[in-house]
N, C-alpha and C positions, 0 to 999 in steps of 0.2 A: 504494500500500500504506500502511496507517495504521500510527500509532504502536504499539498492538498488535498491529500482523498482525505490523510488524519485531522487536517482542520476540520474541514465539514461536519466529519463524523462529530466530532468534539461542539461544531455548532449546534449540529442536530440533539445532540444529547442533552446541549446547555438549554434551547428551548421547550424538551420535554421536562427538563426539571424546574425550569422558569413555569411551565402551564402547572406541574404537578403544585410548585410550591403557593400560586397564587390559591387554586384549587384548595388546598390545604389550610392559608388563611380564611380565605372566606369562610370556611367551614367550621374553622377555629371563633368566626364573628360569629357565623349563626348558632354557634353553642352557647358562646357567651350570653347572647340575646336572650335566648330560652333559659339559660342559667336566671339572668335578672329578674325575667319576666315570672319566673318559677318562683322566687324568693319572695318576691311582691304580693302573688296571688296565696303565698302559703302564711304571710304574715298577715295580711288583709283577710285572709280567710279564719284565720287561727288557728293554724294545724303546724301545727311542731316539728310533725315526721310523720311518713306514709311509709308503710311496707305493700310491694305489690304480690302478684302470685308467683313472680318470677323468681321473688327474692331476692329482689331489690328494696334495699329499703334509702328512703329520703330523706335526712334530718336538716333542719336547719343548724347553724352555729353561728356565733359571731367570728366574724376576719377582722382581724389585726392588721395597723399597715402604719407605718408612720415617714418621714421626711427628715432625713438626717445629708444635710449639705453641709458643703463649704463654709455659707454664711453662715448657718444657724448649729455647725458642729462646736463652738467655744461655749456656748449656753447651753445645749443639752449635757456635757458633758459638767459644766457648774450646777444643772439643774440635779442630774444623779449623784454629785457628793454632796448637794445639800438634803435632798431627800432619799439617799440611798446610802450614804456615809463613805461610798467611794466608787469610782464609777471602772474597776481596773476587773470585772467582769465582761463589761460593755465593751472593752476597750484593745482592738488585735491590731499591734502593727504588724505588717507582711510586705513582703517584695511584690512592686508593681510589677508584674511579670509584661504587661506590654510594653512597659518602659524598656526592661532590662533588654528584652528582644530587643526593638527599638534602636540602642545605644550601642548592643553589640553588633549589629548591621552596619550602624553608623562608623565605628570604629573597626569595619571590616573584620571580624574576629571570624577563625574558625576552630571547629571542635578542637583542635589541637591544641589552641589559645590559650582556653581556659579548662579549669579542675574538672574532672569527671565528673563531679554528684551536680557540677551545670544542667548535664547531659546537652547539651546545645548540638540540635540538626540542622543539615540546610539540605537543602535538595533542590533542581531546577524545577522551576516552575515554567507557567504562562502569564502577560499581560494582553490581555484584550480589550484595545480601545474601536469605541462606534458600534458596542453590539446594545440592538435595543431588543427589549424582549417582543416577543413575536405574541402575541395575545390572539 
């Protein structure tokens, strides 16, 4: 196979995953949707949980979710040692690993560069500019 027949192919492939993946969102919406819509009508109705004959059963619960930024990480973190007495539960630093990648691209590094437990791969890849998805 030549070097255009292997593009192609690789286009062709990238638009079946481009339809698979839209495919997959939307469907990821319309669950969601019936997810909300479901929670509304089990609250407004007053039913807690349903078990069906399938043995399925439906509970509600409460979701947790909160906003922890930049700007507002210096006062959450004063908010937990004043009402939690210290906030080093809450609190993981960790290597920005897309940085790290990032910087060793940048600095040209290869496995050989750096310590083994890096484990740092590279492999060739593709750049594909002007491909638009095929809908």
């Amino acid at each position: 196979m030549t070097v255009l027949e292997k593009i192609q192919t690789y286009l062709d492939a990238r638009a079946i995953y481009d339809e698979a993946h839209a495919t997959s969102q939307a469907a990821h919406k319309t669950m969601r949707d019936a997810e909300y819509e479901l929670v509304d009508t089990m609250l407004s109705d007053g039913v807690p949980s349903m078990g069906l004959d399938s043995g399925v059963n439906v509970s509600l619960r409460k979701q947790y979710g909160c906003s922890v930024t930049v700007a507002n990480e210096a006062q959450i973190r004063e908010w937990l040692v004043e009402t939690n007495g210290d906030d080093s539960d809450f609190v993981h630093e960790k290597v920005n690993k897309p940085a790290l990648i990032e910087w060793m691209k940048e600095e040209g590094k290869e496995p050989d560069d750096v310590p083994a437990f890096v484990k740092l791969t590279t492999r060739p890849g593709i750049t594909v500019r002007g491909w638009k998805t095929r809908t």
